[in-house]
ZAMI-484467 format. One record per residue (C-alpha): x, y, z. Coordinates in Angstrom, 1 decimal, padded with zeros to 4 digits. Layout:
N
+--------+--------+--------+
:     c1 :     c2 :     c3 :
+--------+--------+--------+
:      X :      Y :      Z :
...
+--------+--------+--------+
This chain:
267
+--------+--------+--------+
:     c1 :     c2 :     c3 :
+--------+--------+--------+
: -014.7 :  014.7 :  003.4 :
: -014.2 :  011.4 :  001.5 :
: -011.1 :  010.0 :  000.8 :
: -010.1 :  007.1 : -001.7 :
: -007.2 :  004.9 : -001.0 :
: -005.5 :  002.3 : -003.4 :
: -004.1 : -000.9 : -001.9 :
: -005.8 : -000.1 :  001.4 :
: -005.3 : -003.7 :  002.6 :
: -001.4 : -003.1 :  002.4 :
:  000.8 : -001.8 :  005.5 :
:  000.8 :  001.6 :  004.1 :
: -002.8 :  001.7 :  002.8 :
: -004.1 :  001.1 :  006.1 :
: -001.8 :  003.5 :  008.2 :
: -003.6 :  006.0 :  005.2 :
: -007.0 :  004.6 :  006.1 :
: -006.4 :  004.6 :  010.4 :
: -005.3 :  008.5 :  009.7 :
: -007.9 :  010.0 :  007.5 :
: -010.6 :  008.4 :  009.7 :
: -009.0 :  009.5 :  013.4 :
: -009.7 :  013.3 :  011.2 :
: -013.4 :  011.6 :  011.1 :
: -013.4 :  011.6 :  006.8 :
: -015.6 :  008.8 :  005.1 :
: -013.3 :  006.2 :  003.3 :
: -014.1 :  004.4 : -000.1 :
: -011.1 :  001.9 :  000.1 :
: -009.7 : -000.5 : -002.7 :
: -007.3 : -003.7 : -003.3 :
: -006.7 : -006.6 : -004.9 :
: -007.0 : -008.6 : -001.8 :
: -010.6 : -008.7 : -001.0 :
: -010.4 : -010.8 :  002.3 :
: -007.2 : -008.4 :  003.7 :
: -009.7 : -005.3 :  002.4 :
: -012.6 : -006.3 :  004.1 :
: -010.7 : -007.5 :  007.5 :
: -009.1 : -003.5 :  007.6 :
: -012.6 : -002.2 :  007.0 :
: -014.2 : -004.1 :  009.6 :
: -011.3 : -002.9 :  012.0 :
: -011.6 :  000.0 :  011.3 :
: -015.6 :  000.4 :  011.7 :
: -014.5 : -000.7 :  015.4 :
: -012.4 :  002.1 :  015.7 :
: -014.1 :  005.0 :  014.3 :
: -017.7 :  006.3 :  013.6 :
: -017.3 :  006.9 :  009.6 :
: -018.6 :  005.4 :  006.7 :
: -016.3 :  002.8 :  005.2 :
: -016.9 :  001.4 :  001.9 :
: -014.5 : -001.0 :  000.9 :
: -014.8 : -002.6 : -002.6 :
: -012.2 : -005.1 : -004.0 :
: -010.7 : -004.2 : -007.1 :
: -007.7 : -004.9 : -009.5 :
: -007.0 : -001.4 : -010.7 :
: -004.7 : -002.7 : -013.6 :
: -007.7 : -003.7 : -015.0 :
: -010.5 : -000.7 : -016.7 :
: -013.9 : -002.5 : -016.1 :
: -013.0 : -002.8 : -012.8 :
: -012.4 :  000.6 : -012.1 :
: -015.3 :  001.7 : -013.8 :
: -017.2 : -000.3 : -011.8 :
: -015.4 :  001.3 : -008.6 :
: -016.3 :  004.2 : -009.7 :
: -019.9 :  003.3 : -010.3 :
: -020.6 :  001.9 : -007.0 :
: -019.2 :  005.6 : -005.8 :
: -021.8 :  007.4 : -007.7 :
: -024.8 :  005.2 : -007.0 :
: -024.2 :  005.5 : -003.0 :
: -023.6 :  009.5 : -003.9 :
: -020.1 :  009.8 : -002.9 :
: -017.5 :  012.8 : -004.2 :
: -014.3 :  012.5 : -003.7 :
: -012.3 :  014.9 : -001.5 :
: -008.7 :  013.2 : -001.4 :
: -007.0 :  010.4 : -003.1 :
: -004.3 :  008.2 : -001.6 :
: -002.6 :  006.3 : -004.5 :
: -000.8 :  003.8 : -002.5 :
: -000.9 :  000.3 : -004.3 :
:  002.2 : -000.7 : -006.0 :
:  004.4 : -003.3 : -006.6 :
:  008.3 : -004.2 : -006.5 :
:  010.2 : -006.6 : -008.5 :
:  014.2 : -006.7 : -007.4 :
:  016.8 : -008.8 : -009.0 :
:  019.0 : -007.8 : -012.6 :
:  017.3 : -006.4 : -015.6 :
:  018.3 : -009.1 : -017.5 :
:  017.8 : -012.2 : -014.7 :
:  014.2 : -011.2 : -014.0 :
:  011.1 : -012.8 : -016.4 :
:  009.6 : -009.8 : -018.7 :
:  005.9 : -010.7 : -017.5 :
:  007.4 : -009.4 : -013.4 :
:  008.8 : -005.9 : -015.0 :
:  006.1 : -005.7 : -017.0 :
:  003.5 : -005.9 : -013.9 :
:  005.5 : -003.3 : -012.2 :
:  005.0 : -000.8 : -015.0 :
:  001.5 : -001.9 : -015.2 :
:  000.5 : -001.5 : -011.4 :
:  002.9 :  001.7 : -010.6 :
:  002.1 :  003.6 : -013.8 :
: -000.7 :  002.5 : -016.0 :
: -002.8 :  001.5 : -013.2 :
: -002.4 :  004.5 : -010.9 :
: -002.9 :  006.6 : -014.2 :
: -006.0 :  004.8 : -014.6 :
: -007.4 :  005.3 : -011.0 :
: -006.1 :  009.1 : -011.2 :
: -007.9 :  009.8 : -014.5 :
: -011.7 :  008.7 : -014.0 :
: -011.3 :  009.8 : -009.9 :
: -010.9 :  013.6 : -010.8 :
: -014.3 :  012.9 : -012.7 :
: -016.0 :  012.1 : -009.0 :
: -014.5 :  014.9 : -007.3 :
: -016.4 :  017.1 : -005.4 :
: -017.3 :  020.7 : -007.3 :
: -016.8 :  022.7 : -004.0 :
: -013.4 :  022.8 : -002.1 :
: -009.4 :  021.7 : -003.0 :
: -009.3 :  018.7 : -004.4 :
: -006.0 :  016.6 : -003.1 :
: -003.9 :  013.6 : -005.3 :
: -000.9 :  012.2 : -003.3 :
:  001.2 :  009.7 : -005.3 :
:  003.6 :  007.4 : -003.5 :
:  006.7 :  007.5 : -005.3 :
:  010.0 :  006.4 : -003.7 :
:  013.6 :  007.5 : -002.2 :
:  014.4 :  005.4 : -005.4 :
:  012.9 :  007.5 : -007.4 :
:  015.7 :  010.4 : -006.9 :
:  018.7 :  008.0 : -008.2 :
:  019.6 :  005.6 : -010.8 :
:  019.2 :  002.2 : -009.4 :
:  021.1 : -000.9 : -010.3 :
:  018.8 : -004.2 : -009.6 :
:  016.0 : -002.1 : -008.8 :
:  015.8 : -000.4 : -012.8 :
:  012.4 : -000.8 : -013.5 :
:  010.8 : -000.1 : -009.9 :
:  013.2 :  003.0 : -009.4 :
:  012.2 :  004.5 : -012.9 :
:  008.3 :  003.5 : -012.7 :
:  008.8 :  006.1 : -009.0 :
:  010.5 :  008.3 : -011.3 :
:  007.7 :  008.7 : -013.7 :
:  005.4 :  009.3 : -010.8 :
:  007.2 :  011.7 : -009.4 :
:  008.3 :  014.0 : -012.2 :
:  004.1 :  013.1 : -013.4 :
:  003.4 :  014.8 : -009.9 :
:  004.5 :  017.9 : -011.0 :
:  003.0 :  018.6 : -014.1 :
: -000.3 :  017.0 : -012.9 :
: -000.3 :  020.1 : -010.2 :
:  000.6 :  022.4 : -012.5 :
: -002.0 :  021.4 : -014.7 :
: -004.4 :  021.3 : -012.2 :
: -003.7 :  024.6 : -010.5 :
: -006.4 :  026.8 : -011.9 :
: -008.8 :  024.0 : -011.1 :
: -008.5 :  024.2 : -007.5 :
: -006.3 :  020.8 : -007.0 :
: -003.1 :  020.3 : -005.0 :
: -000.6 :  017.4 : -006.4 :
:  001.8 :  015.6 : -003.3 :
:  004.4 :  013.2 : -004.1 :
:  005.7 :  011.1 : -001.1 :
:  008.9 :  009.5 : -001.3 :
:  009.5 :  007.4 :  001.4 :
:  012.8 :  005.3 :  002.3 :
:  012.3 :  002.0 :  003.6 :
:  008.9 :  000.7 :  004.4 :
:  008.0 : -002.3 :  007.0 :
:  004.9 : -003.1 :  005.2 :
:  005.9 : -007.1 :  004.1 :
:  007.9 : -009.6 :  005.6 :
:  009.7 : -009.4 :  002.1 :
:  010.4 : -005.5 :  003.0 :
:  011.8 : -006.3 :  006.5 :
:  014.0 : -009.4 :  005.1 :
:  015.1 : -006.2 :  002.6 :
:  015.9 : -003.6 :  005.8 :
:  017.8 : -005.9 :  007.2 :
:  019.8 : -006.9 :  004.6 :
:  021.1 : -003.5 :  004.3 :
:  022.1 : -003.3 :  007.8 :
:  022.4 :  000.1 :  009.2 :
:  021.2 :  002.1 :  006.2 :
:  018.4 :  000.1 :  006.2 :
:  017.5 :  001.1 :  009.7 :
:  018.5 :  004.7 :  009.3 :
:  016.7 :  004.9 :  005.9 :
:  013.5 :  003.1 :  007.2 :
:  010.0 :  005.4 :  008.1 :
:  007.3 :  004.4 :  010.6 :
:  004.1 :  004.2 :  008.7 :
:  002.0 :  006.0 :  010.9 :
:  004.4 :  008.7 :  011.4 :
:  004.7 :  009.0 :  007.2 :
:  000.7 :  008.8 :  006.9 :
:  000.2 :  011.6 :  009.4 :
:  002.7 :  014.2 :  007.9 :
:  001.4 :  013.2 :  004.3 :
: -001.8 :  013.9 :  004.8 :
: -000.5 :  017.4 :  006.6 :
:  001.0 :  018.7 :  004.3 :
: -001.3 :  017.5 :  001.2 :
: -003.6 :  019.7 :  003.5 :
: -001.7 :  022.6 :  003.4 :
: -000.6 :  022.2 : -000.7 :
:  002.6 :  021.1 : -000.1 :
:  004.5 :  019.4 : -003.8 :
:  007.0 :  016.7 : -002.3 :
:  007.7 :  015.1 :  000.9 :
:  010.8 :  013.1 :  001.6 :
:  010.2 :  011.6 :  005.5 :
:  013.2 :  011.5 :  007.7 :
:  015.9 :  013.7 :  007.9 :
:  018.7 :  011.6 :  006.6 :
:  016.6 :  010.7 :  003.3 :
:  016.2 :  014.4 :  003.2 :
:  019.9 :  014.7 :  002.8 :
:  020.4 :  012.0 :  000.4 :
:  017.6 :  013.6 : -002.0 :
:  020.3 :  017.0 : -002.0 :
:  023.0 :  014.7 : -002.4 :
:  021.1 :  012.8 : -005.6 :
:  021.2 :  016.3 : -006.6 :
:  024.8 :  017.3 : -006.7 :
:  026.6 :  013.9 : -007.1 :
:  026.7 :  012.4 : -011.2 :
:  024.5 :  009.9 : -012.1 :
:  027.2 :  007.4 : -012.9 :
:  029.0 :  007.8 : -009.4 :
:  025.6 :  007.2 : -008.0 :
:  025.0 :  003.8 : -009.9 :
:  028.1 :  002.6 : -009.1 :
:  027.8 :  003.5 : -005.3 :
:  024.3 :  001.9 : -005.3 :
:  025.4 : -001.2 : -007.5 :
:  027.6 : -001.8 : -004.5 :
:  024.9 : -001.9 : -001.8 :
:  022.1 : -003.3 : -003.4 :
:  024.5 : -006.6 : -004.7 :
:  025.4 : -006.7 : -000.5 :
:  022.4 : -006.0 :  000.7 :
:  021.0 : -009.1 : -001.8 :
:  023.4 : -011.7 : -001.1 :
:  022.6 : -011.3 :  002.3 :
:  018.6 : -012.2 :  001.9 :
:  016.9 : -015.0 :  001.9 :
:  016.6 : -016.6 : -001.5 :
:  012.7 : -016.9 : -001.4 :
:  012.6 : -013.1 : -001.0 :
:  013.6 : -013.5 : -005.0 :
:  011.6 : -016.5 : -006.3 :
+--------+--------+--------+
Protein backbone atom coordinates (compact mmCIF):
# COMPACT_ATOMS: atom_id res chain seq x y z
CA UNK A 1 0.00 0.00 0.00
CA UNK A 2 1.41 3.45 -0.91
CA UNK A 3 -0.05 6.49 0.06
CA UNK A 4 0.51 10.15 -1.23
CA UNK A 5 0.10 13.08 1.01
CA UNK A 6 0.07 16.87 0.02
CA UNK A 7 1.49 19.38 2.48
CA UNK A 8 2.94 16.56 4.56
CA UNK A 9 5.17 18.95 6.42
CA UNK A 10 1.92 20.73 7.86
CA UNK A 11 0.17 19.76 11.29
CA UNK A 12 -2.36 17.86 9.50
CA UNK A 13 -0.14 16.36 6.76
CA UNK A 14 1.96 14.69 9.24
CA UNK A 15 -0.87 13.39 11.70
CA UNK A 16 -1.90 11.75 7.89
CA UNK A 17 1.71 10.51 7.39
CA UNK A 18 2.18 9.15 11.45
CA UNK A 19 -1.28 7.21 10.64
CA UNK A 20 -0.92 5.52 7.30
CA UNK A 21 2.56 4.39 8.41
CA UNK A 22 1.49 2.92 12.19
CA UNK A 23 -0.92 0.65 9.28
CA UNK A 24 2.82 -0.11 7.88
CA UNK A 25 1.85 1.67 4.15
CA UNK A 26 4.89 3.13 2.16
CA UNK A 27 4.60 7.05 1.98
CA UNK A 28 5.62 9.29 -1.07
CA UNK A 29 5.13 12.72 0.85
CA UNK A 30 5.10 16.39 -0.71
CA UNK A 31 5.31 20.28 0.34
CA UNK A 32 6.45 23.34 -0.31
CA UNK A 33 8.71 23.42 2.68
CA UNK A 34 11.53 21.18 1.82
CA UNK A 35 13.47 21.48 5.19
CA UNK A 36 9.87 20.93 7.40
CA UNK A 37 9.35 17.82 4.63
CA UNK A 38 12.51 16.29 5.06
CA UNK A 39 12.68 16.84 9.18
CA UNK A 40 8.86 14.79 9.23
CA UNK A 41 10.44 12.07 6.97
CA UNK A 42 13.37 11.51 8.93
CA UNK A 43 10.98 11.30 12.13
CA UNK A 44 9.18 9.31 10.80
CA UNK A 45 11.90 6.65 9.38
CA UNK A 46 12.59 6.56 13.37
CA UNK A 47 9.32 5.54 14.03
CA UNK A 48 8.33 3.01 11.53
CA UNK A 49 9.88 0.41 9.23
CA UNK A 50 8.38 1.81 5.77
CA UNK A 51 9.62 3.34 2.80
CA UNK A 52 9.36 7.21 2.94
CA UNK A 53 10.02 9.10 0.02
CA UNK A 54 9.67 12.63 0.50
CA UNK A 55 10.10 15.04 -2.38
CA UNK A 56 9.61 18.90 -2.08
CA UNK A 57 7.24 20.26 -4.37
CA UNK A 58 4.98 23.42 -5.07
CA UNK A 59 1.99 21.73 -6.46
CA UNK A 60 0.55 25.08 -7.83
CA UNK A 61 3.07 24.76 -10.17
CA UNK A 62 2.74 21.73 -13.45
CA UNK A 63 6.46 20.94 -14.08
CA UNK A 64 6.71 20.31 -10.62
CA UNK A 65 4.24 17.90 -10.39
CA UNK A 66 5.21 16.12 -13.30
CA UNK A 67 8.31 15.80 -12.03
CA UNK A 68 6.73 14.28 -8.66
CA UNK A 69 5.19 12.11 -10.48
CA UNK A 70 8.23 11.04 -12.45
CA UNK A 71 10.33 10.38 -9.58
CA UNK A 72 7.22 7.93 -8.55
CA UNK A 73 7.51 5.96 -11.65
CA UNK A 74 11.24 5.69 -11.91
CA UNK A 75 11.46 4.12 -8.23
CA UNK A 76 8.21 1.88 -9.45
CA UNK A 77 5.76 3.21 -7.07
CA UNK A 78 1.60 2.98 -7.58
CA UNK A 79 -0.40 4.76 -5.71
CA UNK A 80 -2.97 3.18 -3.30
CA UNK A 81 -4.35 6.33 -1.43
CA UNK A 82 -4.18 10.01 -1.74
CA UNK A 83 -4.34 12.49 1.17
CA UNK A 84 -4.97 15.98 -0.40
CA UNK A 85 -4.10 17.97 2.57
CA UNK A 86 -2.14 21.23 1.49
CA UNK A 87 -4.08 24.33 1.50
CA UNK A 88 -4.10 27.73 2.37
CA UNK A 89 -6.30 30.50 4.27
CA UNK A 90 -6.53 34.07 3.75
CA UNK A 91 -9.07 35.84 6.41
CA UNK A 92 -9.89 39.43 6.47
CA UNK A 93 -12.90 41.41 4.04
CA UNK A 94 -13.35 40.69 0.39
CA UNK A 95 -12.66 43.97 -0.44
CA UNK A 96 -9.67 44.81 2.40
CA UNK A 97 -7.55 41.80 1.31
CA UNK A 98 -4.78 42.32 -1.91
CA UNK A 99 -6.18 40.22 -5.01
CA UNK A 100 -2.72 38.35 -5.41
CA UNK A 101 -3.70 36.63 -1.38
CA UNK A 102 -7.39 35.41 -2.74
CA UNK A 103 -6.02 34.59 -5.76
CA UNK A 104 -3.33 32.06 -4.08
CA UNK A 105 -6.08 30.61 -2.18
CA UNK A 106 -8.01 29.60 -5.30
CA UNK A 107 -4.81 28.62 -6.80
CA UNK A 108 -3.56 26.19 -3.92
CA UNK A 109 -7.21 24.89 -2.70
CA UNK A 110 -8.62 24.32 -6.19
CA UNK A 111 -6.27 24.50 -9.19
CA UNK A 112 -3.51 22.94 -7.37
CA UNK A 113 -5.29 20.00 -5.68
CA UNK A 114 -7.04 19.54 -9.15
CA UNK A 115 -3.73 19.33 -10.55
CA UNK A 116 -2.20 16.71 -8.10
CA UNK A 117 -5.71 14.72 -8.35
CA UNK A 118 -5.68 14.58 -12.18
CA UNK A 119 -2.07 13.14 -13.15
CA UNK A 120 -2.15 10.89 -9.46
CA UNK A 121 -5.15 8.66 -10.73
CA UNK A 122 -2.69 8.06 -13.81
CA UNK A 123 -0.09 6.29 -11.13
CA UNK A 124 -2.65 4.34 -9.40
CA UNK A 125 -2.27 0.89 -8.95
CA UNK A 126 -4.48 -1.50 -11.62
CA UNK A 127 -5.39 -3.96 -8.84
CA UNK A 128 -7.50 -2.97 -5.66
CA UNK A 129 -9.79 0.37 -4.58
CA UNK A 130 -8.29 3.20 -5.26
CA UNK A 131 -8.93 6.07 -2.39
CA UNK A 132 -8.93 10.24 -2.91
CA UNK A 133 -9.80 12.14 0.34
CA UNK A 134 -10.04 15.93 -0.07
CA UNK A 135 -9.92 18.21 2.96
CA UNK A 136 -12.52 20.54 2.66
CA UNK A 137 -13.83 22.48 5.69
CA UNK A 138 -16.88 23.07 8.34
CA UNK A 139 -16.76 26.31 6.15
CA UNK A 140 -17.49 24.81 3.39
CA UNK A 141 -21.33 23.97 4.56
CA UNK A 142 -22.15 27.89 5.15
CA UNK A 143 -21.81 31.28 3.59
CA UNK A 144 -18.97 32.97 5.22
CA UNK A 145 -18.45 36.62 5.81
CA UNK A 146 -14.51 37.49 6.04
CA UNK A 147 -13.70 34.07 5.09
CA UNK A 148 -15.59 34.34 1.23
CA UNK A 149 -13.03 33.08 -0.75
CA UNK A 150 -11.52 30.16 1.58
CA UNK A 151 -15.19 29.03 2.58
CA UNK A 152 -16.22 28.76 -1.24
CA UNK A 153 -12.73 27.30 -2.52
CA UNK A 154 -13.94 24.19 0.49
CA UNK A 155 -17.11 24.46 -1.20
CA UNK A 156 -15.91 23.63 -4.57
CA UNK A 157 -14.00 20.71 -3.10
CA UNK A 158 -16.62 19.39 -1.48
CA UNK A 159 -19.50 19.37 -3.89
CA UNK A 160 -16.22 18.27 -6.58
CA UNK A 161 -16.06 15.24 -4.10
CA UNK A 162 -19.12 13.99 -5.11
CA UNK A 163 -19.16 13.98 -8.65
CA UNK A 164 -15.46 12.85 -8.66
CA UNK A 165 -16.88 9.49 -6.88
CA UNK A 166 -19.60 9.18 -8.89
CA UNK A 167 -17.51 9.37 -11.82
CA UNK A 168 -15.23 7.16 -10.58
CA UNK A 169 -17.45 4.43 -9.34
CA UNK A 170 -17.28 1.90 -12.09
CA UNK A 171 -13.57 2.34 -11.92
CA UNK A 172 -13.07 0.89 -8.69
CA UNK A 173 -12.35 4.36 -6.64
CA UNK A 174 -13.88 5.70 -3.39
CA UNK A 175 -14.04 9.75 -3.17
CA UNK A 176 -13.99 11.10 0.93
CA UNK A 177 -14.38 14.59 1.79
CA UNK A 178 -13.30 15.70 5.31
CA UNK A 179 -14.60 18.64 6.82
CA UNK A 180 -13.05 19.44 9.76
CA UNK A 181 -13.86 22.46 12.42
CA UNK A 182 -11.02 24.07 13.87
CA UNK A 183 -7.52 22.77 13.38
CA UNK A 184 -4.32 23.45 15.76
CA UNK A 185 -1.98 23.10 12.96
CA UNK A 186 -0.33 26.98 13.19
CA UNK A 187 0.24 29.34 15.82
CA UNK A 188 -1.94 31.60 13.41
CA UNK A 189 -4.82 28.74 13.77
CA UNK A 190 -4.59 28.66 17.62
CA UNK A 191 -4.39 32.72 17.84
CA UNK A 192 -7.85 31.99 15.55
CA UNK A 193 -9.46 29.20 18.27
CA UNK A 194 -8.96 31.42 20.79
CA UNK A 195 -10.29 34.26 19.52
CA UNK A 196 -13.60 32.57 19.22
CA UNK A 197 -13.65 31.60 22.73
CA UNK A 198 -15.77 28.67 23.49
CA UNK A 199 -16.95 27.80 19.98
CA UNK A 200 -13.60 27.73 19.16
CA UNK A 201 -12.77 25.10 21.65
CA UNK A 202 -16.00 23.19 21.20
CA UNK A 203 -15.60 23.47 17.29
CA UNK A 204 -11.84 22.50 17.38
CA UNK A 205 -10.64 18.51 16.30
CA UNK A 206 -7.47 16.73 17.56
CA UNK A 207 -5.43 15.88 14.51
CA UNK A 208 -4.71 12.49 15.32
CA UNK A 209 -8.07 11.63 16.24
CA UNK A 210 -9.41 13.27 12.59
CA UNK A 211 -6.48 11.34 10.68
CA UNK A 212 -7.36 8.04 12.23
CA UNK A 213 -11.17 8.07 11.53
CA UNK A 214 -10.36 9.60 7.89
CA UNK A 215 -8.49 7.16 6.88
CA UNK A 216 -11.31 4.49 8.48
CA UNK A 217 -13.72 5.33 6.83
CA UNK A 218 -12.00 6.22 3.35
CA UNK A 219 -11.26 2.43 3.97
CA UNK A 220 -14.55 1.41 4.19
CA UNK A 221 -15.93 3.91 1.13
CA UNK A 222 -17.44 6.25 3.24
CA UNK A 223 -18.48 10.00 0.98
CA UNK A 224 -18.18 12.75 3.91
CA UNK A 225 -16.95 13.05 7.27
CA UNK A 226 -17.72 15.85 9.61
CA UNK A 227 -15.41 15.07 13.03
CA UNK A 228 -17.02 15.94 16.31
CA UNK A 229 -20.42 15.68 17.27
CA UNK A 230 -21.34 19.28 17.62
CA UNK A 231 -19.90 20.16 14.00
CA UNK A 232 -22.13 17.29 13.05
CA UNK A 233 -25.00 19.21 14.25
CA UNK A 234 -24.13 22.47 12.77
CA UNK A 235 -23.73 20.69 9.18
CA UNK A 236 -27.92 19.68 9.73
CA UNK A 237 -28.40 23.03 10.92
CA UNK A 238 -26.47 24.67 7.59
CA UNK A 239 -29.07 22.56 6.15
CA UNK A 240 -32.34 23.81 7.47
CA UNK A 241 -31.50 27.48 8.44
CA UNK A 242 -31.47 30.27 5.10
CA UNK A 243 -28.46 31.24 3.75
CA UNK A 244 -28.88 34.89 4.67
CA UNK A 245 -29.71 34.13 8.51
CA UNK A 246 -26.58 32.20 8.41
CA UNK A 247 -24.30 35.10 7.04
CA UNK A 248 -25.56 37.39 9.22
CA UNK A 249 -25.11 35.01 12.34
CA UNK A 250 -21.52 34.28 11.10
CA UNK A 251 -20.73 38.04 10.18
CA UNK A 252 -21.24 38.46 13.88
CA UNK A 253 -18.76 35.98 15.12
CA UNK A 254 -16.11 36.16 12.80
CA UNK A 255 -15.95 40.40 13.18
CA UNK A 256 -15.68 39.25 17.30
CA UNK A 257 -13.61 36.62 17.00
CA UNK A 258 -11.09 39.10 14.70
CA UNK A 259 -11.04 42.06 16.79
CA UNK A 260 -9.92 39.94 19.35
CA UNK A 261 -6.58 38.53 17.44
CA UNK A 262 -3.48 39.69 17.21
CA UNK A 263 -3.00 42.07 14.33
CA UNK A 264 0.05 40.15 12.82
CA UNK A 265 -2.33 37.13 12.54
CA UNK A 266 -3.68 39.60 9.41
CA UNK A 267 -0.49 41.26 7.94
Amino acid sequence: MTVLITGAAGGLGRAFALECASRGWDLLLTDINAEGLERAARGLARQYDVNIYPVACDIRDDGQVERLLQYAGENGLKLDMLLNVAGIDHEGAFAGRGFDKIAEILRLNIEATLRVTHKALAFRRKTGTFRIVFVSSLASLYPMPLKASYAASKRFLLDFSYALGRELKSEDATVLALCPGGLPTTREALNGIEAQGFWGEATTNRLEKVARKTVSRALRGRKLYVPGALNRAFSIAARIVPPSLLAGLLYQRWSRAQAKRPAADFM
